[in-house]
Backbone of each chain as ProteinMPNN parsed JSONL, in Angstrom:
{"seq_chain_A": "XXXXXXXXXXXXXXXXXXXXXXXXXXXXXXXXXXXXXXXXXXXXXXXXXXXXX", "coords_chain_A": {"N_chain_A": [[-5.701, 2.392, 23.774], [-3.471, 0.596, 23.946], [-4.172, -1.598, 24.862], [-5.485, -2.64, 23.591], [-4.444, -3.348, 21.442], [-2.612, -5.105, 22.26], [-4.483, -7.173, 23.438], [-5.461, -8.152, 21.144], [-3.077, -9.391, 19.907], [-2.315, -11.663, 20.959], [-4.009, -13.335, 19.677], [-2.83, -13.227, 17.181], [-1.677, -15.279, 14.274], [1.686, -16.637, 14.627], [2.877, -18.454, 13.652], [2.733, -18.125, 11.206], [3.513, -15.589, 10.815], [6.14, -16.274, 10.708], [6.467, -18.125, 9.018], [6.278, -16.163, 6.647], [8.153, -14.094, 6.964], [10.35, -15.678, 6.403], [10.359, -15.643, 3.759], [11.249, -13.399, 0.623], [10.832, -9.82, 0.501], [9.669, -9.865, -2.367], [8.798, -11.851, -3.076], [6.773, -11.846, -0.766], [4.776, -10.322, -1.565], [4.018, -10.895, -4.563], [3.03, -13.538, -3.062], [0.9, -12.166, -1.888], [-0.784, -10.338, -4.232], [-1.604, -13.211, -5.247], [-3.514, -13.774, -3.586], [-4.813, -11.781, -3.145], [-6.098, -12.671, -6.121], [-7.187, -15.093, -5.094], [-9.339, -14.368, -3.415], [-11.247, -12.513, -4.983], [-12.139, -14.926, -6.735], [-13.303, -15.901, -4.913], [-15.004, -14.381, -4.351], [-16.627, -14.287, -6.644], [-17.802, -16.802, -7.276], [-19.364, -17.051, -5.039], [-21.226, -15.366, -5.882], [-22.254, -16.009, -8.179], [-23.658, -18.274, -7.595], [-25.433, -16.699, -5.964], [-26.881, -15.715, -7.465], [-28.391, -17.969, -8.423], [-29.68, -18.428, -7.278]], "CA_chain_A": [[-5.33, 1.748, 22.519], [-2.799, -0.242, 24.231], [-4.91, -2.674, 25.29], [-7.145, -3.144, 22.479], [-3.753, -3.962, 20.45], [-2.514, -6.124, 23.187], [-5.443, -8.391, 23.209], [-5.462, -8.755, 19.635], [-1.653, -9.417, 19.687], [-2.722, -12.881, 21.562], [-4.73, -13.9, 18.837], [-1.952, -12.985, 16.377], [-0.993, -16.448, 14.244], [2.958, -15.889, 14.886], [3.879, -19.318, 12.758], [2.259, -17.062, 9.532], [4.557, -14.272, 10.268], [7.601, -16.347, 10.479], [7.16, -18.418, 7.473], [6.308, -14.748, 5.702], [9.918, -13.425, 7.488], [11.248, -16.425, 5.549], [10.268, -15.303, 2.295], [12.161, -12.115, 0.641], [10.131, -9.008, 0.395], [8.981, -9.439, -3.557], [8.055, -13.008, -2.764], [6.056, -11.665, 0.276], [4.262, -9.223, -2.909], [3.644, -12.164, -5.144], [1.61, -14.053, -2.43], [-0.182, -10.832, -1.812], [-1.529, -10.829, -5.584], [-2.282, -14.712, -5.133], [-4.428, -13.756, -2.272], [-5.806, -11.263, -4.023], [-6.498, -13.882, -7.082], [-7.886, -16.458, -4.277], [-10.606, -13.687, -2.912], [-12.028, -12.449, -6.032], [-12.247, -15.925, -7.616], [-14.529, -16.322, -4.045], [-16.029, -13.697, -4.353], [-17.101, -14.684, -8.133], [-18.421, -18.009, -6.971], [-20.7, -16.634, -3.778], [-21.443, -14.035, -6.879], [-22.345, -16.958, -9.259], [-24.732, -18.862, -6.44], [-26.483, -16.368, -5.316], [-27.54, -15.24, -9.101], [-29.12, -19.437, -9.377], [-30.927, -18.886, -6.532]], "C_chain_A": [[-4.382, 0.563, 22.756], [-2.833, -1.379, 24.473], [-5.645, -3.191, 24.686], [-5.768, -3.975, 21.824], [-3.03, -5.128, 21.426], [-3.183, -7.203, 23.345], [-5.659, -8.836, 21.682], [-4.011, -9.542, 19.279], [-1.686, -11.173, 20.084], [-3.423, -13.873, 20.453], [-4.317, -14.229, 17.268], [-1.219, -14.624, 15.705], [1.109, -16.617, 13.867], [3.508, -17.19, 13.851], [3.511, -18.522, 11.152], [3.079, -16.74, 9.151], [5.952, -14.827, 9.995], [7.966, -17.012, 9.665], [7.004, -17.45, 6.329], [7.919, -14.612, 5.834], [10.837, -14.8, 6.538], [11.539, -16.088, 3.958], [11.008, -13.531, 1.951], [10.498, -11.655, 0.708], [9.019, -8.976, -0.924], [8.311, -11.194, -3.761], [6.895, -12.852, -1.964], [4.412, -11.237, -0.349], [3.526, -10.304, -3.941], [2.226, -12.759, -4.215], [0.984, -13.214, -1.911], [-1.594, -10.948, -2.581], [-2.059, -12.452, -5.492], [-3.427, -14.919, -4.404], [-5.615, -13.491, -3.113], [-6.951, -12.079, -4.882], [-7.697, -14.514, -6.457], [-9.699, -15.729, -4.011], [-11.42, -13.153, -4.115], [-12.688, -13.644, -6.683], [-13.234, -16.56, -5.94], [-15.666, -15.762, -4.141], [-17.247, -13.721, -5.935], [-18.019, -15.995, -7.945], [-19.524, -17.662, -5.901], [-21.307, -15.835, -5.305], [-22.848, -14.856, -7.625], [-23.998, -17.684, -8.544], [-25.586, -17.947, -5.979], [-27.508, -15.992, -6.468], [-28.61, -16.639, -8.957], [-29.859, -19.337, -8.595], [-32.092, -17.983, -6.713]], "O_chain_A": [[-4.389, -0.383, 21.969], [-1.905, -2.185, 24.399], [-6.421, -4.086, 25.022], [-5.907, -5.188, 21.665], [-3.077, -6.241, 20.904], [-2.569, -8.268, 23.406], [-6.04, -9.953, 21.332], [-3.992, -10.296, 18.306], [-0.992, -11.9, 19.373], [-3.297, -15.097, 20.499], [-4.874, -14.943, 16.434], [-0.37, -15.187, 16.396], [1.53, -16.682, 12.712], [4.554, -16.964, 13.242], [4.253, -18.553, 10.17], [3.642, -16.946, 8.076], [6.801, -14.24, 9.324], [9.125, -17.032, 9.249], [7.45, -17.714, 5.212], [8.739, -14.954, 4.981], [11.977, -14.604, 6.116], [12.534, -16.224, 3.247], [11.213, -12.683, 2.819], [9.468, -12.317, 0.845], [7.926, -8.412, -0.869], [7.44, -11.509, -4.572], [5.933, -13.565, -2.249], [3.314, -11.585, 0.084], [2.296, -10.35, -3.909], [1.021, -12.604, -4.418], [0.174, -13.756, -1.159], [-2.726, -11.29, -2.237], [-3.239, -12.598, -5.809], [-4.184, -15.887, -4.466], [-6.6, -14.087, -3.551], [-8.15, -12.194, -4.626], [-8.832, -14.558, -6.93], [-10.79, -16.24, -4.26], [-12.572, -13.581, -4.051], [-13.788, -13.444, -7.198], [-13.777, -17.663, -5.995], [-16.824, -16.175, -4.084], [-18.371, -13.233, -6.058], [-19.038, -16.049, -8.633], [-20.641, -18.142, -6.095], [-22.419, -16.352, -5.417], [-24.023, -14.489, -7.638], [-25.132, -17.541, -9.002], [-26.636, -18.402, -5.524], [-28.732, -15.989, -6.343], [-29.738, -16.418, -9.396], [-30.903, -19.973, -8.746], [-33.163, -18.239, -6.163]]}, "seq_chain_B": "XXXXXXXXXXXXXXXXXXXXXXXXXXXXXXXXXXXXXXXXXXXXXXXXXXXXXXXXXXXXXXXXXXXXXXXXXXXXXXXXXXXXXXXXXXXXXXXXXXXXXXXXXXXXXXXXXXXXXXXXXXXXXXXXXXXXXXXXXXXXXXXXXXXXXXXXXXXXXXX", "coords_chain_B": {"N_chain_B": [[-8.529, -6.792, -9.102], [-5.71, -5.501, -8.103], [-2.251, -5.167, -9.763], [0.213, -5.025, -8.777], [2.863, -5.032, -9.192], [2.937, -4.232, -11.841], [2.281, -1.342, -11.205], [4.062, -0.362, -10.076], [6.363, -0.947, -11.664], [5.546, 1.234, -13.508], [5.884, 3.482, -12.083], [8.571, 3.721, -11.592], [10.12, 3.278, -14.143], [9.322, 5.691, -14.951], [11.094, 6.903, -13.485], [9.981, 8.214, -10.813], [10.02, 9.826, -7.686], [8.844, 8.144, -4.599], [7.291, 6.754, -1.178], [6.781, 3.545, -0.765], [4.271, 2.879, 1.66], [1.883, 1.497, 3.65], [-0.545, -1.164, 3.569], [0.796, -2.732, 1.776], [3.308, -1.912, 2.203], [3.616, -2.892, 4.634], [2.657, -5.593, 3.948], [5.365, -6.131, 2.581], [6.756, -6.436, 4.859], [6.103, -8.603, 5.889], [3.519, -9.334, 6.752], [0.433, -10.685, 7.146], [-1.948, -10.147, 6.186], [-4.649, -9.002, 3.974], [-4.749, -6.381, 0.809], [-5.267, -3.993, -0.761], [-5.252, -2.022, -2.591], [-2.668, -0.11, -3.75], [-0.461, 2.016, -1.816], [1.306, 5.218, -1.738], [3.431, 7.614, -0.843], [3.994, 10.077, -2.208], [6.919, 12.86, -3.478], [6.478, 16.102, -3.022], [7.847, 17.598, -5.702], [7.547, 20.213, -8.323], [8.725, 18.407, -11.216], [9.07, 15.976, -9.625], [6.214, 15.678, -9.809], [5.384, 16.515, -12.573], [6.006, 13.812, -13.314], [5.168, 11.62, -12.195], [2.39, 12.032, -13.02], [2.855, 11.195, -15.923], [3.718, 8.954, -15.542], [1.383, 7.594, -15.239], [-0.464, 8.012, -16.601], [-1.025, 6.665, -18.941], [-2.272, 4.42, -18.089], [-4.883, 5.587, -17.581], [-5.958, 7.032, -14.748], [-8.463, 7.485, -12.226], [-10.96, 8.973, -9.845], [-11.386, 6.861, -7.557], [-14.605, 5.32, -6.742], [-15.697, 7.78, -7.814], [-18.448, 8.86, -9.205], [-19.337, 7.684, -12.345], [-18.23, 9.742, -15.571], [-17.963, 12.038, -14.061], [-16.174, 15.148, -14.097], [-12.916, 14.736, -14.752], [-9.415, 15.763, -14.339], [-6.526, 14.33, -15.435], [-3.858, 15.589, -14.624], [-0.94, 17.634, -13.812], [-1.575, 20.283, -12.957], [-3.836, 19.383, -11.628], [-2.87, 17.784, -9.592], [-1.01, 19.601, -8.283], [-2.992, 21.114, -7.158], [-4.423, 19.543, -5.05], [-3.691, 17.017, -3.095], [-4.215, 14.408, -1.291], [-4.691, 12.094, -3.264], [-7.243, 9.374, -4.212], [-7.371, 6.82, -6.637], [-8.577, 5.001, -9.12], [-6.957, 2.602, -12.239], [-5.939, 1.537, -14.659], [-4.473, -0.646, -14.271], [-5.094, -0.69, -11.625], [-6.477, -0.356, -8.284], [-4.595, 2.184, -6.456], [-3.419, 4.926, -4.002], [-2.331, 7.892, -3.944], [-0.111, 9.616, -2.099], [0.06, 12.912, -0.508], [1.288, 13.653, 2.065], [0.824, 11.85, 4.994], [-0.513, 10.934, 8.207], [0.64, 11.306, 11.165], [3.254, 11.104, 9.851], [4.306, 12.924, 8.426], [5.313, 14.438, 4.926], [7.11, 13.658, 1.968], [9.83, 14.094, 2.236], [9.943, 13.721, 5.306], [9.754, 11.468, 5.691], [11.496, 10.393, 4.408], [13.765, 9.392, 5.431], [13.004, 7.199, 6.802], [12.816, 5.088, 5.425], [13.617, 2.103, 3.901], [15.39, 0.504, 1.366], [14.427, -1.375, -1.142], [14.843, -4.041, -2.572], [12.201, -4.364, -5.699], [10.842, -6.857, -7.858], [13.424, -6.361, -9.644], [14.049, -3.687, -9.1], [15.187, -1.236, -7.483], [13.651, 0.194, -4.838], [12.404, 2.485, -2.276], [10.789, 1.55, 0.662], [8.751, 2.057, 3.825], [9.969, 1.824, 6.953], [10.008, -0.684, 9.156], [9.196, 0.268, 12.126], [8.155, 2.664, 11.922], [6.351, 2.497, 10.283], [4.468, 0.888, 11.888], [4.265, 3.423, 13.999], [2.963, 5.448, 12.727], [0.559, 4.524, 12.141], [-0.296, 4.087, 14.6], [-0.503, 6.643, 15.133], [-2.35, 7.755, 13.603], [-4.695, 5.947, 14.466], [-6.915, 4.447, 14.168], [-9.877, 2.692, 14.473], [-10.012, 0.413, 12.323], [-7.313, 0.121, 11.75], [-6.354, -1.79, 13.976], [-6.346, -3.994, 14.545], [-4.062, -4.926, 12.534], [-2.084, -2.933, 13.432], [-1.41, -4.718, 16.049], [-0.414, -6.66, 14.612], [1.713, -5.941, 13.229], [3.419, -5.16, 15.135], [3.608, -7.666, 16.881], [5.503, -8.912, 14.46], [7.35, -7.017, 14.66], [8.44, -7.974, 16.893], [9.535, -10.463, 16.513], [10.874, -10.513, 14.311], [12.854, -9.201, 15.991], [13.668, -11.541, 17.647]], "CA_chain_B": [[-7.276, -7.624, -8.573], [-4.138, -4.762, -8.307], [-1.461, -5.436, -10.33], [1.313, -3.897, -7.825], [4.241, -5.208, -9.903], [2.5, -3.498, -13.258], [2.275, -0.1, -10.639], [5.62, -0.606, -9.27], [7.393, -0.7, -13.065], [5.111, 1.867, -13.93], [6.242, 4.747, -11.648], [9.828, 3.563, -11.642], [10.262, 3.609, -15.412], [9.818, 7.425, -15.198], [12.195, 8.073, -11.887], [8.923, 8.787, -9.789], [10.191, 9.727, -6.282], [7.752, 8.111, -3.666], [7.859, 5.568, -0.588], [5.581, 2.676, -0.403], [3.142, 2.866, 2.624], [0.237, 1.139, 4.007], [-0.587, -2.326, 3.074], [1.77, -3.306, 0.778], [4.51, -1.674, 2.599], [3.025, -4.073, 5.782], [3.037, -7.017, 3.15], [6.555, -6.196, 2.557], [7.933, -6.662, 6.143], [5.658, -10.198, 6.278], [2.144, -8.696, 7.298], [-0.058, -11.443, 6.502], [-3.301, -9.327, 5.817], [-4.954, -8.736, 2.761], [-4.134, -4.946, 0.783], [-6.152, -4.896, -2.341], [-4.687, -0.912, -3.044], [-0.946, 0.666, -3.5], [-0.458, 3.129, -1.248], [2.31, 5.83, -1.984], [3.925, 9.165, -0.106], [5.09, 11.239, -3.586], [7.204, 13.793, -3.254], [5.945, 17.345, -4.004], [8.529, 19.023, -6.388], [7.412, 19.868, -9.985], [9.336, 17.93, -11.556], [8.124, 14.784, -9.677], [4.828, 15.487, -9.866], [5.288, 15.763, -13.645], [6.775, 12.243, -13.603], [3.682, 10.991, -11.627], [1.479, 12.569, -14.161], [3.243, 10.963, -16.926], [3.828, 7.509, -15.528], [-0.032, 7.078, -14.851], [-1.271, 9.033, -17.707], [-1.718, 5.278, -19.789], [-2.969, 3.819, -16.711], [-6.505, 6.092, -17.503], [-6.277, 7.232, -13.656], [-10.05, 8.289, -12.145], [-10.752, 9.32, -8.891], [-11.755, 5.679, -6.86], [-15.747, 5.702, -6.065], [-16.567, 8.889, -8.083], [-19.598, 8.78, -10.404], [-19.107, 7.861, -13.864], [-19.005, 10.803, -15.934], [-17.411, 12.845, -13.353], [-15.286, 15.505, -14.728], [-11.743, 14.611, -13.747], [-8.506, 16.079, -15.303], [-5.36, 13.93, -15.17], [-2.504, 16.295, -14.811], [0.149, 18.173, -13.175], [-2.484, 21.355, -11.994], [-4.872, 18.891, -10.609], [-1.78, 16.784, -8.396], [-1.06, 20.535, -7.348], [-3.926, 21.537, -6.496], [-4.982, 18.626, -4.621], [-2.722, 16.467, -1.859], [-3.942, 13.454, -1.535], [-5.773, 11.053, -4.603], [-7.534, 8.011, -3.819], [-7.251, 6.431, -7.55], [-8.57, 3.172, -9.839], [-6.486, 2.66, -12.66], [-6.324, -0.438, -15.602], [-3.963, -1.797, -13.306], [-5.841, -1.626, -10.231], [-6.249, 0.878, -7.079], [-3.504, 3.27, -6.161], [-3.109, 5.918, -3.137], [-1.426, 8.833, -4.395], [-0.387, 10.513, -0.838], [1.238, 14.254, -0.521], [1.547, 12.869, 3.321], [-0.077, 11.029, 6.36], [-1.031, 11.6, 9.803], [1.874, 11.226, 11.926], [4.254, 10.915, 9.152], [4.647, 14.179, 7.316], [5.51, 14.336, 3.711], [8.095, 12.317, 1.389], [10.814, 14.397, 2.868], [9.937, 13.821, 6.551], [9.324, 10.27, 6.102], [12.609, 9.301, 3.758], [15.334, 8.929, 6.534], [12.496, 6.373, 7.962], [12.422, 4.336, 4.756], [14.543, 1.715, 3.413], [15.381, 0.448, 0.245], [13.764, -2.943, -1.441], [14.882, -4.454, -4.555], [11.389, -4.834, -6.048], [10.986, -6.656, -9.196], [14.752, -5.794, -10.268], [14.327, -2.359, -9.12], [14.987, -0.202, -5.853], [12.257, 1.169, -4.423], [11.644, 3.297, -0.846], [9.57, 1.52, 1.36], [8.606, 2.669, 4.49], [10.474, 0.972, 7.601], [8.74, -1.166, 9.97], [9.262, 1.161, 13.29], [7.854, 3.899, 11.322], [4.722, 2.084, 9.89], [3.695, 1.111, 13.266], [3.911, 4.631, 14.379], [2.375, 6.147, 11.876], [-0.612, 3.472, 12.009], [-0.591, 4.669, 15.591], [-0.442, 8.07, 14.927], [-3.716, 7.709, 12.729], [-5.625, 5.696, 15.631], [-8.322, 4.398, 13.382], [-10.441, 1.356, 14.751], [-10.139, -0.76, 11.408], [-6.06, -0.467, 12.234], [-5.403, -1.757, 15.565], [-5.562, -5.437, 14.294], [-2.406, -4.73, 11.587], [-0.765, -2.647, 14.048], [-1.347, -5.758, 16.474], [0.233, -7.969, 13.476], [3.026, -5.066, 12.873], [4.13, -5.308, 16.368], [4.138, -9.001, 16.521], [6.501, -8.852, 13.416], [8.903, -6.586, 14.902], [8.92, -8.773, 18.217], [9.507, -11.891, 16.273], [12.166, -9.588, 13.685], [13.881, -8.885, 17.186], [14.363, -12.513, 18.72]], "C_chain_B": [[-5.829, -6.178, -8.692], [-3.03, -4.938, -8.655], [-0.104, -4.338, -9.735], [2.177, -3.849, -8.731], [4.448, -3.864, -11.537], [2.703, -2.228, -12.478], [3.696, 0.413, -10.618], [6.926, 0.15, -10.663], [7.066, 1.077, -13.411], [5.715, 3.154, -13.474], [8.137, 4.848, -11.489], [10.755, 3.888, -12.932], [10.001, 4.95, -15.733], [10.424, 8.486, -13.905], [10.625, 8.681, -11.444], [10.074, 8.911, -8.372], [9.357, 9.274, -5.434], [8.451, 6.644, -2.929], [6.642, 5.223, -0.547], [4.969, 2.844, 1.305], [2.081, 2.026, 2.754], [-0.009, -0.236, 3.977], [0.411, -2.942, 2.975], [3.288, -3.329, 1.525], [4.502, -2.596, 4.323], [3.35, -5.237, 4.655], [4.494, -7.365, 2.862], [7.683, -7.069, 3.487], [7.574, -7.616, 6.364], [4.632, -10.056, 7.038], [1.549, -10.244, 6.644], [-1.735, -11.062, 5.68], [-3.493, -9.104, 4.567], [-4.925, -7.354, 2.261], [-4.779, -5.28, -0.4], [-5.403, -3.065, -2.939], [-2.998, -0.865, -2.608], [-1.038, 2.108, -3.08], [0.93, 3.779, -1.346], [2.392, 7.158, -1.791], [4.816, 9.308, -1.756], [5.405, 12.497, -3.478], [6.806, 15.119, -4.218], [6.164, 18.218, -5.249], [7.524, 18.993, -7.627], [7.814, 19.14, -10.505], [8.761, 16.315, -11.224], [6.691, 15.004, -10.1], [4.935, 15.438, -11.359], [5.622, 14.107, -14.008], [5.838, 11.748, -13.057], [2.983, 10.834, -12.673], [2.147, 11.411, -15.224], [3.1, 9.259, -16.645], [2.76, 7.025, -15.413], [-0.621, 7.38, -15.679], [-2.216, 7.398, -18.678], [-2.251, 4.506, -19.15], [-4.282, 4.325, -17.006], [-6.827, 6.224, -15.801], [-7.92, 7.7, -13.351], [-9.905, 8.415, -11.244], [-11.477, 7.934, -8.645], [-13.655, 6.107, -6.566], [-16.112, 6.882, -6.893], [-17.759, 8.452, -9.293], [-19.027, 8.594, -11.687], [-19.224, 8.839, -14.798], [-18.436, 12.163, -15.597], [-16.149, 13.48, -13.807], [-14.008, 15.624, -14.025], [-10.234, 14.544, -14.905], [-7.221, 15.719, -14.664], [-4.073, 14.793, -15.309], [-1.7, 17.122, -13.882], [-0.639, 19.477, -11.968], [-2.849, 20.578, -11.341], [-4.328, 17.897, -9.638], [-1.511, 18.36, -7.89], [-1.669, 21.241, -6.801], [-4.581, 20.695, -5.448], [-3.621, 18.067, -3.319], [-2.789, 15.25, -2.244], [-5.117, 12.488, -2.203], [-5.975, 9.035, -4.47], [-7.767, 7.714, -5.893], [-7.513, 4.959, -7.891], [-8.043, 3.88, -11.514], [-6.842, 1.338, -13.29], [-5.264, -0.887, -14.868], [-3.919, -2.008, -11.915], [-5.916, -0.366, -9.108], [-4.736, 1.695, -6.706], [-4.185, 4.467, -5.331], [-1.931, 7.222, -3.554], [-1.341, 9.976, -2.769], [0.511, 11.705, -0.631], [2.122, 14.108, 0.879], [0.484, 12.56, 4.255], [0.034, 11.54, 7.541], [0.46, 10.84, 10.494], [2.989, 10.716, 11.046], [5.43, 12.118, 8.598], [4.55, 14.055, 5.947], [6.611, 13.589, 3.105], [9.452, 12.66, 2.425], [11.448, 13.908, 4.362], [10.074, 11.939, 6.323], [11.261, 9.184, 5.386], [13.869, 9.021, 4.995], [14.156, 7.359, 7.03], [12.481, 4.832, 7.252], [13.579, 3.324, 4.33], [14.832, 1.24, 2.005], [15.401, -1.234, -0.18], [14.114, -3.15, -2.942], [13.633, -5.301, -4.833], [11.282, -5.475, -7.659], [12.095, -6.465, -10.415], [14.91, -4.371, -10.366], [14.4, -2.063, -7.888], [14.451, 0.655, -5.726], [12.369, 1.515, -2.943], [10.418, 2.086, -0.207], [9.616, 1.979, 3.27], [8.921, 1.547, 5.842], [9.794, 0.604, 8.795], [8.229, -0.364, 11.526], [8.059, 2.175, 12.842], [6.516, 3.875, 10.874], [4.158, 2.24, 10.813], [3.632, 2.467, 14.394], [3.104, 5.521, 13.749], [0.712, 5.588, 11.914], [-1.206, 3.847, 14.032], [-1.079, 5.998, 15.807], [-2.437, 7.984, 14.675], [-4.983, 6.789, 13.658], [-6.968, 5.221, 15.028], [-8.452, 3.09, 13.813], [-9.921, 0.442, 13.833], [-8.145, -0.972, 11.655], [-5.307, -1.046, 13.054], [-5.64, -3.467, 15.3], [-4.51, -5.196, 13.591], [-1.756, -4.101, 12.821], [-0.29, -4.239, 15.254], [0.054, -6.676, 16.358], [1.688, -7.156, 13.423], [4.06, -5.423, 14.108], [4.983, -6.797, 16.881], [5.453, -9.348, 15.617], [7.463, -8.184, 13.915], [9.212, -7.819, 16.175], [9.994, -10.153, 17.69], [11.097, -11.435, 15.537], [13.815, -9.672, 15.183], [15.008, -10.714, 17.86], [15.784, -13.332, 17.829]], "O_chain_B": [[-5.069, -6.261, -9.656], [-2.338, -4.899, -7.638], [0.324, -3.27, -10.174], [2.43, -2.751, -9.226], [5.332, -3.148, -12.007], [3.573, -1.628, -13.11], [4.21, 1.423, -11.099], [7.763, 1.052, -10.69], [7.921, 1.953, -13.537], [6.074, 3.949, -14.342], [8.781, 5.883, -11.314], [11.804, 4.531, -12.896], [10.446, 5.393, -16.792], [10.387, 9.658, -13.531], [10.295, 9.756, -11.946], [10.888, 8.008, -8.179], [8.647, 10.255, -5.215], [9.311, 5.858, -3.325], [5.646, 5.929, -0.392], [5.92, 2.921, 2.083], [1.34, 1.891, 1.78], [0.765, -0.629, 4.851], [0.945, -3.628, 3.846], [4.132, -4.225, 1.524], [5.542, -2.781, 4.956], [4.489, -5.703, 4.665], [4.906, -8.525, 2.86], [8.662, -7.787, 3.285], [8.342, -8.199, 7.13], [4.69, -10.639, 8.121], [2.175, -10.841, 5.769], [-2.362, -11.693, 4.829], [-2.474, -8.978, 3.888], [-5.088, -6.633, 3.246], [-4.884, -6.374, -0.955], [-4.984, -3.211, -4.087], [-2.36, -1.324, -1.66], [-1.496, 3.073, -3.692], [1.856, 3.018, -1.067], [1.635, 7.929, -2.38], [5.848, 8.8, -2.194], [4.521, 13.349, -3.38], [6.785, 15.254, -5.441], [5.433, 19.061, -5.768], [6.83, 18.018, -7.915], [6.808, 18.43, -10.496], [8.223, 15.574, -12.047], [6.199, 14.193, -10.884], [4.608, 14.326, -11.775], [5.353, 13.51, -15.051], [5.428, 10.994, -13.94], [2.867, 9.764, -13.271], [1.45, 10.412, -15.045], [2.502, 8.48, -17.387], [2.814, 5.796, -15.447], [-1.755, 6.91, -15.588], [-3.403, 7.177, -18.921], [-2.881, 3.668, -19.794], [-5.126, 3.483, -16.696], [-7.826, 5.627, -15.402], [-8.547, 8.248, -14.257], [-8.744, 8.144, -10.936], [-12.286, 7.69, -9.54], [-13.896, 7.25, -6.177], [-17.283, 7.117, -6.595], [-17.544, 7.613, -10.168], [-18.201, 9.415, -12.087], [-20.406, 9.035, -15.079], [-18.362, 13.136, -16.347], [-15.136, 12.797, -13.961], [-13.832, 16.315, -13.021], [-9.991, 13.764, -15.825], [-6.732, 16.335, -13.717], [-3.301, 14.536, -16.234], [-2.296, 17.094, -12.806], [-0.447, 19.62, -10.76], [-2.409, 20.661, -10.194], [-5.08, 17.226, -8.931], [-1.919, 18.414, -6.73], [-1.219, 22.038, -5.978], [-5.472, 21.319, -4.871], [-2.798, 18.842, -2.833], [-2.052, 14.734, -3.084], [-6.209, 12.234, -1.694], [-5.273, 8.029, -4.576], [-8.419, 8.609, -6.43], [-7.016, 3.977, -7.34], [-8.373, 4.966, -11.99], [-7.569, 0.426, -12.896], [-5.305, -2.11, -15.003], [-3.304, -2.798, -11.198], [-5.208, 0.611, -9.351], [-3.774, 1.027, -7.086], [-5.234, 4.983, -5.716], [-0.726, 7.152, -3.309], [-2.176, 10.812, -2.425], [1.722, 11.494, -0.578], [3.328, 14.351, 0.925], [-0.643, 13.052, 4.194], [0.671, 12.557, 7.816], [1.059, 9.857, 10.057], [3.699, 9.843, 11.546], [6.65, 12.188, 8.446], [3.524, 13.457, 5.625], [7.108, 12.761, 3.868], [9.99, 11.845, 3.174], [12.623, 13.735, 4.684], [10.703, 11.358, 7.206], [11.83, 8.129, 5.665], [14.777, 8.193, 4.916], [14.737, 6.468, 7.65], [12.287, 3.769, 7.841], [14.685, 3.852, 4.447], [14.169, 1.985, 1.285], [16.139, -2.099, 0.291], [13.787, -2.631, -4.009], [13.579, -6.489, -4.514], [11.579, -4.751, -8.61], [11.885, -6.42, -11.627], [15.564, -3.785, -11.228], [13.643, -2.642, -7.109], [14.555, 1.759, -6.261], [12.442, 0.476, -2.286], [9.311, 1.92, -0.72], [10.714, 2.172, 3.791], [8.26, 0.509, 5.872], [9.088, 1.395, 9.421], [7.074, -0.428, 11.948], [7.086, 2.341, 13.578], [5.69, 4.784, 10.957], [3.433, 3.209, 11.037], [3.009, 2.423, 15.455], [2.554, 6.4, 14.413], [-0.216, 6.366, 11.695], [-2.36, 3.796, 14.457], [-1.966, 6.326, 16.595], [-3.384, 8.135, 15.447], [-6.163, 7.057, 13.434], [-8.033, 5.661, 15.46], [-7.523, 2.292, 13.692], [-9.293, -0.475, 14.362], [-7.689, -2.114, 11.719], [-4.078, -1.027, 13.107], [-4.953, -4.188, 16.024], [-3.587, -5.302, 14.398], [-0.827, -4.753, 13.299], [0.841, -4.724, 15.284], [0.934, -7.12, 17.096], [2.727, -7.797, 13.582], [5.209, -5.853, 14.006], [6.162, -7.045, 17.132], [6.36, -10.027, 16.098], [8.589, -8.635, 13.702], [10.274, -8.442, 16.194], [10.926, -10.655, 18.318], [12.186, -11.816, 15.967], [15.003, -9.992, 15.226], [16.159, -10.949, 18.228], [16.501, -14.139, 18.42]]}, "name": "protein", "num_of_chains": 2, "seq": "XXXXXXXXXXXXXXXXXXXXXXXXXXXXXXXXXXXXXXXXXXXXXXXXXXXXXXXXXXXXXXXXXXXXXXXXXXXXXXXXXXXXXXXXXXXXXXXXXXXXXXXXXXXXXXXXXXXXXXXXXXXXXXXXXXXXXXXXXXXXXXXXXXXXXXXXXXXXXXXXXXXXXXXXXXXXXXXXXXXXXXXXXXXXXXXXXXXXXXXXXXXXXXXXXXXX"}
């Protein structure tokens, strides 16, 4: 297992986490839900397109 | 879409005991991953569990995935008869957990947790050492990118 998470750890985008670590915890929560928001409102549009075709 | 904040008030506004877990409680510490459910260790007594019951009751809890139809009775017997409730709710997925694989139960896990002013409230969440053990513990393929990301985060936490 050590090694599986190790090689993934490499691939890890570390400037993400440290402008996350900038933000408090209920800010962190917020852009969670925004995400959220972002992926449904994709998933509504692939949704939308595949219906016309 | 999960309306954490709407969850969050929800179980707080009737003194629920429970610590955040899983996701969310990863989104907390600066996970960058996506968590579309609230995952939550609630402690067993009577007493909480009525306060569970109660704070979810207007929520219209169901069991997540079951058939429409499916006879399912929101209340205090069926949280003690049961452990742990995978749940959709009108404000979105919820994990109702009695405890986890290398965690234990609320008890075992609260020394591990710390305390988050969410929202204008203090809430339990579950401390980052403790996630990534627990996420270890549980050894499941789809986790070993987050723990990855978890690890990263403490490294970075550390320098």
């Amino acid at each position: 297992m050590d090694r599986v998470v190790e090689a993934y750890k490499k691939d890890i985008d570390r400037t993400l986490l440290r402008e996350n670590l900038k933000l408090t915890p209920e800010e962190r929560i917020e852009k969670l839900m925004e995400l959220q928001r972002f992926a449904e409102e994709l998933r509504r549009a692939g949704h939308q397109q595949r219906e016309k075709k | 879409m999960t309306d954490f904040k709407g969850l969050l008030r929800c179980l707080s506004e009737r003194r629920v005991e429970f610590i955040i877990v899983g996701g969310v409680a990863a989104t907390a510490h600066g996970s960058s991953q996506l968590t579309v459910d609230l995952d939550i260790v609630y402690r067993r007594t009577s007493e909480n569990i009525q306060r569970l019951v109660d704070s979810l009751q207007p929520q219209a809890p169901y069991l997540r995935g079951a058939p429409p139809g499916l006879p399912f009775q929101w209340d205090s017997e069926t949280i003690r008869h049961g452990l742990n409730f995978t749940l959709t709710t009108k404000l979105g997925d919820i994990d109702l957990l009695g405890e986890i694989v290398g965690g234990g139960k609320y008890e075992d896990l609260a020394p591990h947790s710390i305390s988050l002013n969410l929202y204008g409230v203090s809430h339990r969440c579950l401390n980052l050492e403790k996630l990534i053990e627990v996420k270890r513990a549980a050894g499941r393929p789809k986790d070993l990118e987050r723990l990855a990301e978890l690890e990263a985060l403490l490294e970075e936490r550390k320098k």
